[in-house]
C-alpha positions as CSV (number, residue, x, y, z in Angstrom):
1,X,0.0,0.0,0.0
2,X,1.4,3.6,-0.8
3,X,1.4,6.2,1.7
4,X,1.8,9.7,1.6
5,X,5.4,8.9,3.2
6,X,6.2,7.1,0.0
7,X,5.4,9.6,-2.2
8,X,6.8,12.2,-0.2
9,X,10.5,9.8,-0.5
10,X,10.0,9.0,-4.1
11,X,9.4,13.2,-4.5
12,X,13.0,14.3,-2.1
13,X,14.2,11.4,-4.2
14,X,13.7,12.8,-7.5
15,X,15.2,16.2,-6.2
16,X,18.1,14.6,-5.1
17,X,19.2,13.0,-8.0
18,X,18.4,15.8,-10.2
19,X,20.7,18.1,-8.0
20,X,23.6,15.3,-8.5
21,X,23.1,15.5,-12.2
22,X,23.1,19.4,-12.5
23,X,26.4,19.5,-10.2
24,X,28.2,16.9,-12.6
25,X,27.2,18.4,-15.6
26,X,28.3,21.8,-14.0
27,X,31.5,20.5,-12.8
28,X,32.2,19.2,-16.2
29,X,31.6,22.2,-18.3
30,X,28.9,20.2,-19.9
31,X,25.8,22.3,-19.2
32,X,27.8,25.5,-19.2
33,X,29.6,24.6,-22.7
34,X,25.7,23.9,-24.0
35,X,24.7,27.4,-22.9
36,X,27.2,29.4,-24.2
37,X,26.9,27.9,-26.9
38,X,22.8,28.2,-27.9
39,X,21.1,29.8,-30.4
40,X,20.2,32.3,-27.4
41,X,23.5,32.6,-25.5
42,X,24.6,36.5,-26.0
43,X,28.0,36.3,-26.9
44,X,31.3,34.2,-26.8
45,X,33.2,33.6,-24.1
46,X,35.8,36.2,-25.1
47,X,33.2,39.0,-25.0
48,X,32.5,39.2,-28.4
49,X,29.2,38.3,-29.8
50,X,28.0,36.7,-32.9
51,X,29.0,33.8,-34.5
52,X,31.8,31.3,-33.5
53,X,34.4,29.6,-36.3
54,X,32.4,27.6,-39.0
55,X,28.8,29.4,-38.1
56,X,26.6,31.3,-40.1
57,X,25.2,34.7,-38.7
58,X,22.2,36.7,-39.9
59,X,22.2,39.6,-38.8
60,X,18.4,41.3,-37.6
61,X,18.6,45.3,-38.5
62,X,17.1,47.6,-36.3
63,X,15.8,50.5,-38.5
64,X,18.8,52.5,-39.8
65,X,21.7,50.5,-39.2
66,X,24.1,48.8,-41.8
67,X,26.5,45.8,-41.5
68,X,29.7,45.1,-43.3
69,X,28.5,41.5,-44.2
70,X,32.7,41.3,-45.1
71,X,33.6,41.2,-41.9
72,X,34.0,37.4,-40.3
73,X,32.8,38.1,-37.0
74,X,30.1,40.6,-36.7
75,X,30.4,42.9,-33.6
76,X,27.0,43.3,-32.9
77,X,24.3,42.0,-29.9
78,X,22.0,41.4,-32.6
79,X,23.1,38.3,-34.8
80,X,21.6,35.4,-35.3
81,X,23.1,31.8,-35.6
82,X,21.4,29.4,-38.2
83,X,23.9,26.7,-37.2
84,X,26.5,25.6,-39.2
85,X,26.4,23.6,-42.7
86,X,27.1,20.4,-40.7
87,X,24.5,20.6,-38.1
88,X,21.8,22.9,-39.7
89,X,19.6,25.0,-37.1
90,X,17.0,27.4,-38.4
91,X,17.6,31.0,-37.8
92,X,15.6,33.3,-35.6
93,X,13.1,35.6,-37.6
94,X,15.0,38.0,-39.8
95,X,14.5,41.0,-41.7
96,X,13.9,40.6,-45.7
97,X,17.1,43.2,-46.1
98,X,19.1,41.1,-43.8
99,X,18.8,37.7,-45.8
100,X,22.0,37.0,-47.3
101,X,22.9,37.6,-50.9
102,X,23.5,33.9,-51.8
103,X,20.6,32.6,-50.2
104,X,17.8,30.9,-52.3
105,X,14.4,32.7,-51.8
106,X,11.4,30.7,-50.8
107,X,8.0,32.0,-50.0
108,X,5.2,29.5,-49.0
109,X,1.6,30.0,-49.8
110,X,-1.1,27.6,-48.8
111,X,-3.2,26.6,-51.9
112,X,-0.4,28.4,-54.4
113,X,2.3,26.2,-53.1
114,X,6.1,27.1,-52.9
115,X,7.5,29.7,-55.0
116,X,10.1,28.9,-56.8
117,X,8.9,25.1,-56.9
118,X,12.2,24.0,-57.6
119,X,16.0,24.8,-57.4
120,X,19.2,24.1,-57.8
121,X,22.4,23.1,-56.1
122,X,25.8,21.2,-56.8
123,X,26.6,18.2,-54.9
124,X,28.3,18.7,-51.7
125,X,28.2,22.4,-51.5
126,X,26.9,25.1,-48.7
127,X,23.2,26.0,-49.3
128,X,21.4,29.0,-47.6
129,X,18.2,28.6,-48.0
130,X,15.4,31.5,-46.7
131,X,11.8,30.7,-46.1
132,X,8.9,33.0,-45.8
133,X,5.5,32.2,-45.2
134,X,3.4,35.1,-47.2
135,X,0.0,34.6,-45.2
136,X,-1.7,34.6,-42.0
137,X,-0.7,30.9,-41.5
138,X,2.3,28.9,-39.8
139,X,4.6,26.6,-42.3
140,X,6.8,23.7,-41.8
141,X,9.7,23.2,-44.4
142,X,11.2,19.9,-44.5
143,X,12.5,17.2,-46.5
144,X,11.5,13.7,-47.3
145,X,14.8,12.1,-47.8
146,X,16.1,10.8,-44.4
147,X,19.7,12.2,-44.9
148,X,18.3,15.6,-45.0
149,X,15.8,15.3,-41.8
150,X,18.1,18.1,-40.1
151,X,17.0,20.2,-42.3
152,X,14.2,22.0,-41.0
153,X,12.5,25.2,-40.7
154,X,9.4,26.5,-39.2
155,X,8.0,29.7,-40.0
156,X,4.8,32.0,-38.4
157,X,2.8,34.0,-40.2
158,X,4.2,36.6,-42.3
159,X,8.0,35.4,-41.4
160,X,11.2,34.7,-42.8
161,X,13.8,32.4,-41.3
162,X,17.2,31.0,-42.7
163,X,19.0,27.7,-43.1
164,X,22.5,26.6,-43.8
165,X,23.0,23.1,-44.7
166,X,25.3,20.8,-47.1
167,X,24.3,19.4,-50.0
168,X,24.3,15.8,-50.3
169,X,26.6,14.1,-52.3
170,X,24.2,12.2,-54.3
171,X,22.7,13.6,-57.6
172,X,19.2,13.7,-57.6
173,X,15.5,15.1,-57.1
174,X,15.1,15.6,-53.1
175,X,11.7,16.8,-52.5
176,X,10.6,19.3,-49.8
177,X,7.1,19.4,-48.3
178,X,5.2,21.9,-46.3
179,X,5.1,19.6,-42.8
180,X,1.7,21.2,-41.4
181,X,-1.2,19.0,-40.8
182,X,-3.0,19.3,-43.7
183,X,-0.6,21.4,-46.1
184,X,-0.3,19.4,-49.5
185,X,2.6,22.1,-51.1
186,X,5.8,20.1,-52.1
187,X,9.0,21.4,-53.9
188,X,12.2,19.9,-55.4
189,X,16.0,20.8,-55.0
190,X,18.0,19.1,-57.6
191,X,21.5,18.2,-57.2
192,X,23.6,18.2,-59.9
C-alpha cells in the first residue's frame, strides 16, 4: 500500500538525483559549454558576440543600421546563428534586407504552393536557403529524404527564417514538403 510517506520519499528522491546530475554536468563544463553555446546565449566567451568559427550569422537590423557582411565576426548583440552547414539549425526571424545575398528565396503559400517550386544546387556544397511564409498561416519546411531530416524550418505568419546546410553528395531530385497538418505544397531541389 502507498502512503503519503512514499510519495513524499520517491518526490526528495527525485530532487536529489536531479541536483547530483546538474552539479556533474556543471563541474564538467557540460551544461555550461551547451549554454554558451545556444542559439540564445549573448555572446562568446571572449566577450564578443556573434557567430563562432564555422557558423553562419544573420544579422536582424534595427531601422537604420548597416553591416559590413565582409567582416568574419560581426560585432554586434543582434546576430543570429542558423547553425552551421554540418549541423543545420534554423535562424531566428529576420529581416527581408538582412537575408543573405546567396541565399535561395522561398515563399510559401497555402493553396499556391512554394515559390520557386524548384531549385538548384551542386553536390556537396553550402546552401542557404530562406523561407517565408506570405500569409496569416504557420509553415513547416522539411525534406523527405532521411539524410536531410536536419534540415528544418518552421515559419509563423508573415516570417522569414534562414537555413544553412550541405548538399548531399548524391545527384538527384530531393523533394521538400510543407510539414503542417493538412498542407499538400511540395518542392524539389535538384542536385547536380
Amino acid at each position: 500500500m502507498i502512503t503519503h510517506r512514499h510519495i513524499w520519499l520517491w518526490i526528495v528522491g527525485g530532487i536529489a538525483v536531479a541536483a547530483v546530475l546538474i552539479y556533474f554536468s556543471l563541474s564538467n563544463g557540460v551544461l555550461t559549454n551547451f549554454l554558451d553555446n545556444s542559439p540564445f546565449s549573448q555572446g562568446s566567451s571572449d566577450g564578443k558576440a556573434g557567430s563562432t568559427a564555422g557558423e553562419s550569422a544573420v544579422p536582424i537590423a534595427p531601422q537604420g543600421v548597416s553591416y559590413d557582411q565582409t567582416e568574419s565576426t560581426l560585432q554586434r548583440q543582434d546576430v543570429v546563428v542558423t547553425g552551421t552547414p554540418e549541423v543545420p539549425g534554423q535562424s531566428l526571424p529576420v529581416l527581408g534586407d538582412t537575408i543573405p545575398k546567396s541565399a535561395i528565396k522561398i515563399s510559401i503559400v497555402r493553396g499556391a504552393g512554394f515559390s520557386p517550386s524548384s531549385f538548384t544546387v551542386k553536390a556537396g556544397e553550402t546552401v542557404v536557403v530562406s523561407i517565408t511564409a506570405d500569409e496569416n498561416r504557420s509553415h513547416t519546411f522539411v525534406f523527405d529524404e532521411p539524410s536531410l531530416s536536419s534540415v528544418a524550418v518552421g515559419v509563423a505568419p508573415h516570417e522569414t527564417r534562414v537555413i544553412t546546410f550541405i548538399a548531399p553528395a548524391k545527384k538527384g531530385d530531393y523533394i521538400f514538403r510543407d510539414n503542417v497538418f493538412g498542407a499538400t505544397e511540395t518542392g524539389k531541389m535538384i542536385v547536380k
